[in-house]
Steps between C-alpha positions, in 0.01 A plus 500: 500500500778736568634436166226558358401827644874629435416408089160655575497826709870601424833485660701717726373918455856564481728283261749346643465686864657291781525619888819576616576191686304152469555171678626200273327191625759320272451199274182262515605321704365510832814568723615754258693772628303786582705871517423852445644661151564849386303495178686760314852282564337168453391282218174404576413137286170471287237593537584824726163490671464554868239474768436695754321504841259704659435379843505685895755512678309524811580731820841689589554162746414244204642710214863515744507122492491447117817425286614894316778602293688800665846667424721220726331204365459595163862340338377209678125440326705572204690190572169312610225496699373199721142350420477407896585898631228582255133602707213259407345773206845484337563124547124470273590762266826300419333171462185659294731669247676166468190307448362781227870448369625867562850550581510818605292663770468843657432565901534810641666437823747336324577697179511822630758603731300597827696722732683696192261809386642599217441181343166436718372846351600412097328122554216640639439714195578210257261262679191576289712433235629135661149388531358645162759285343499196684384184293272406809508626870415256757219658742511337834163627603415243771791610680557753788894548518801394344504236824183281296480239251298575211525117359378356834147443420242421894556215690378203305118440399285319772406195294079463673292212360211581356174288398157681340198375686288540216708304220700213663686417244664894530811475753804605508754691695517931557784680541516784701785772519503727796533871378733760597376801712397733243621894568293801336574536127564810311185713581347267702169335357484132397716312310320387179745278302771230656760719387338756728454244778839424494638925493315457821686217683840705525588856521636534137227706366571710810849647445569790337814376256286195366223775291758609289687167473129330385363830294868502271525149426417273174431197624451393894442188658362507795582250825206483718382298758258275304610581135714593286366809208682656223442847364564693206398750233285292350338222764488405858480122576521294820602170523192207470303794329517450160308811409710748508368840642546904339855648603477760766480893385873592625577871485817427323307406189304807513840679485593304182194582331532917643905489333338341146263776492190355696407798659144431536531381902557773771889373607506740801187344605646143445794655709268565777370159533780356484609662830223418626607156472822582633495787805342185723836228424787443764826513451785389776679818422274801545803699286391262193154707454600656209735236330250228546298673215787644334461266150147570442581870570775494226267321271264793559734778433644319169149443405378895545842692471376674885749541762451283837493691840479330836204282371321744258553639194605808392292606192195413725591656821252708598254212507721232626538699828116490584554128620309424832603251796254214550729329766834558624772268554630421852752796451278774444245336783716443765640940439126576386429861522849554658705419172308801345623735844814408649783320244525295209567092503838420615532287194457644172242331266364782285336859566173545658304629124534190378346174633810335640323431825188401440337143444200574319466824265236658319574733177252800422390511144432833349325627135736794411220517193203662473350157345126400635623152417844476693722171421541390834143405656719634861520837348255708733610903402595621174726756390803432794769679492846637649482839710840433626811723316758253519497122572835289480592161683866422551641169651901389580528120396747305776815389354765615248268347182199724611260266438135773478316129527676392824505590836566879614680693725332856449158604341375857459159643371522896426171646419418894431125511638233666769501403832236556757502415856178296629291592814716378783212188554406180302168417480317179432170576225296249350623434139182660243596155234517215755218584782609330840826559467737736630741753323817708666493873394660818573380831464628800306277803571136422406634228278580081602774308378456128496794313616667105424802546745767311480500326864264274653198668696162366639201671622645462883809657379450826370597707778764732300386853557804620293532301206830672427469465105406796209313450186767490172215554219635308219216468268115618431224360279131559462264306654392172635315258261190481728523941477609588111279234362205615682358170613303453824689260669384138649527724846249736393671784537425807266641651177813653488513823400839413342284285176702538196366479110654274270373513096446190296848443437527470889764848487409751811293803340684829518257630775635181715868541393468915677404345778748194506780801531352700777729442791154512722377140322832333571577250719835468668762218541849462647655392795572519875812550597702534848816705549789366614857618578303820681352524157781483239350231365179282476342191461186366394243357753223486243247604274173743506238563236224767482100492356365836617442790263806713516682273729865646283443846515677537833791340337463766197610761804813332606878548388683257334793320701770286399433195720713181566392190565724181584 
């Protein structure tokens, strides 16, 4: 089948691309010698196709107990490596390239040199690459760190006779496998398909490095814990299913069909989900945030010619920053509300405007047309856009290569905009959309701000008389669907006065396009931000949004400042 597919869905994206180091399992032979080769020194024998693995290495204690090439033992894996100092997901790697007749094979632990960061930083970058050109990575999916077997099946079936008391002559025997303990899948819900019961029985589908390693890959089989599956462009099977299913929608193939000119999907929108998909995976080094997704993010920016920023894109900036925080990992729960007050992490993953600490994000989708029939159904405004003067993101890569898709040492945000400083009280308000629940505001004058912060509050908690943040407008638009389309909504609530006309075509009428530019029908958008370094500098600690009539002409009042945010 692997064969096959190769003839069928293409080889390697790159001619002739080969990682920088590879392990040699040798000959066929089964006690072959197995070393680690430089492949730019070495002659590799035909066929040069490699494997590699995608599999967890587990936590900091489990990870620290695995076999890893580092600067003093690296002459020596040169020389050879021992089968029996190999973990258990290495030991099956090894003997499932054998069987599948590979010779060469690609681990990560082992072909990249782990406490050197020069070379660390420049594999990192090349590792979408490694698994975009692999003949066939190994997924070890039922597996939970580098310390498990993904080859050792459950314990042996229970063999339990069995005799049918209404046709004698039906008897027989039943064998029954115990399951593993099945963790929560990506997203939760149920697991439809045994490929999905299996992504369930380990924490594979959990990690952060393993989305990447399964979205850039041609052809993946997949260990689990009842079956084995194979995936590819073209088909997903699993074995004793000999109908084989539709391949799964990767985001990597909607990047090969943007860069040949299929324009016709919303990419930043298939961006979006995709970190949705991603903000919620573990990784044991909370530095490897960034690099984790660092091949899909390279594949986006060779795809779209944009420039890559801490997470975000460049040439989409303004609305990439209106991101919201549906949960918060243990980092930004355990400082909460201080992180925004008193100091930054000690460790540096990535600044607070992008969403390096969250574990669940929302993006905003806005209409910057005038269009009664917007593309996205999300869109809820039209005619969004900037009020800010200036708006640049800067980042410092570590290391000497500078890596912009790897981790950071240093990320700034400069904006030139209008700041206002809130009413020195939140309040809690029922939200006007969703009746029953609650939404945090601050007030500006006769005017309310509603606010997603960026730390974790309940109703008990709100006892912050002085929230300590200002309003950075960023953007306006005109309405809210429920207002511009003049609909009574399913709440009952009356007309807007805010209805605008659209002619046959569906373009605004010019009456409706005045009144679109009146800074007293705009709504406002932008961000709350805290001072730090007795206010040199800022950072975010959320978002607001505004629905009354005239809620930006306060703004219209204000200065513009040159503000920093890191």
């Amino acid at each position: 089948m692997l064969n096959q597919c190769h003839a069928e869905c293409g080889s390697a994206s790159v001619p002739n691309f080969l990682p920088t180091r590879l392990i040699d399992l040798g000959d066929s032979d089964q006690g072959g010698r197995i070393r680690l080769i430089e492949s730019s020194i070495t002659q590799l024998q035909p066929p040069s196709r490699y494997a590699a693995l995608s599999y967890c290495w587990g936590t900091e204690g489990q990870a620290a107990r695995q076999l890893t090439t580092t600067t003093v033992v690296l002459s020596q894996h040169l020389d050879g490596i021992l089968f029996d100092e190999m973990t258990p997901v290495m030991q099956d790697m090894v003997k499932t390239a054998r069987a599948l007749l590979i010779r060469y094979i690609w681990i990560d632990a082992l072909c990249i040199v782990q406490d050197d960061i020069e070379d660390w930083t420049h594999e990192a970058e090349r590792m979408g690459s490694v698994y975009a050109n692999a003949f066939v990575t190994i997924c070890a999916i039922s597996t939970s760190s580098c310390l498990d077997s993904f080859l050792d099946r459950p314990a042996a079936p229970v063999s339990v006779a069995f005799q049918s008391s209404l046709y004698p002559d039906i008897n027989g025997h039943l064998n029954l496998r115990p399951e593993r303990h099945a963790r929560r899948g990506p997203g939760g819900g149920f697991a439809i398909t045994q490929c999905d019961k299996d992504l369930k029985s380990g924490t594979w589908s959990l990690r952060a490095w393993t989305l990447q390693e399964e979205e850039l890959s041609q052809r993946l089989l997949y260990f689990g814990a009842r079956r084995v599956h194979f995936s590819c462009p073209t088909r997903r099977t699993t074995e004793m299913e000999p109908v084989p299913s539709d391949p799964v929608s990767l985001f990597s193939y909607q990047l090969q069909r943007y860069k040949q000119g299929d324009h016709d999907g919303n990419i930043i929108r298939g961006w979006h989900k995709l970190l949705g998909s991603y903000v919620d995976r573990k990784s044991t080094k909370s530095k490897d945030r960034f690099p984790a997704i660092a091949g899909l993010a390279k594949l986006m920016a060779e795809a779209t010619k944009w420039t890559y920023v801490a997470g975000l894109w460049k040439e989409a900036l303004l609305e990439e920053l209106f991101w919201s925080a549906l949960q918060w990992d243990d980092v930004t729960k355990q400082q909460q509300f201080a992180r925004s007050i008193a100091e930054l992490p000690a460790t540096y993953i990535g600044p607070s405007w992008s969403w390096t600490h969250c574990c669940y994000i929302q993006f905003r989708e806005f209409n910057p047309t005038r269009s009664e029939n917007p593309q996205s159904p999300d869109y809820t405004t039209v005619d969004f856009r900037s009020e800010c003067h200036h708006l640049e993101a800067t980042c410092a890569s570590e290391g000497a290569s500078a890596n912009p898709y790897g981790r950071l040492i240093d990320s700034r945000l400069r904006i030139v905009g209008k700041i206002i400083k809130p009413d020195q009280t939140w309040r809690l308000v029922g939200d006007d959309l969703y009746p029953g629940t609650k939404v945090l505001t601050l007030s500006y004058g006769s005017y309310v701000a509603e606010c997603d912060v960026d730390w974790r509050w309940d109703l008990e908690d709100i006892e912050l008389d002085d929230p300590g943040v200002s309003l950075l407008l960023l953007g306006s638009d005109y309405g809210r669907i429920d207002s511009y389309m003049g609909a009574t909504d399913w709440d009952g609530r009356e007309e807007s006065s805010r209805t605008l006309q659209f002619d046959e075509a569906g373009e605004m009428t010019e009456e409706s396009v005045r009144a679109c530019e009146l800074p007293d029908n705009r709504n406002a958008h932008g961000m709350l931000i805290h001072p730090i370094d007795g206010g040199a500098r800022y950072i975010r600690a959320g978002l607001f949004h505004t629905t009354e009539v005239g809620a930006l002409l306060p703004f219209m009042e204000r200065p513009f400042e040159d503000v920093e945010i890191v």
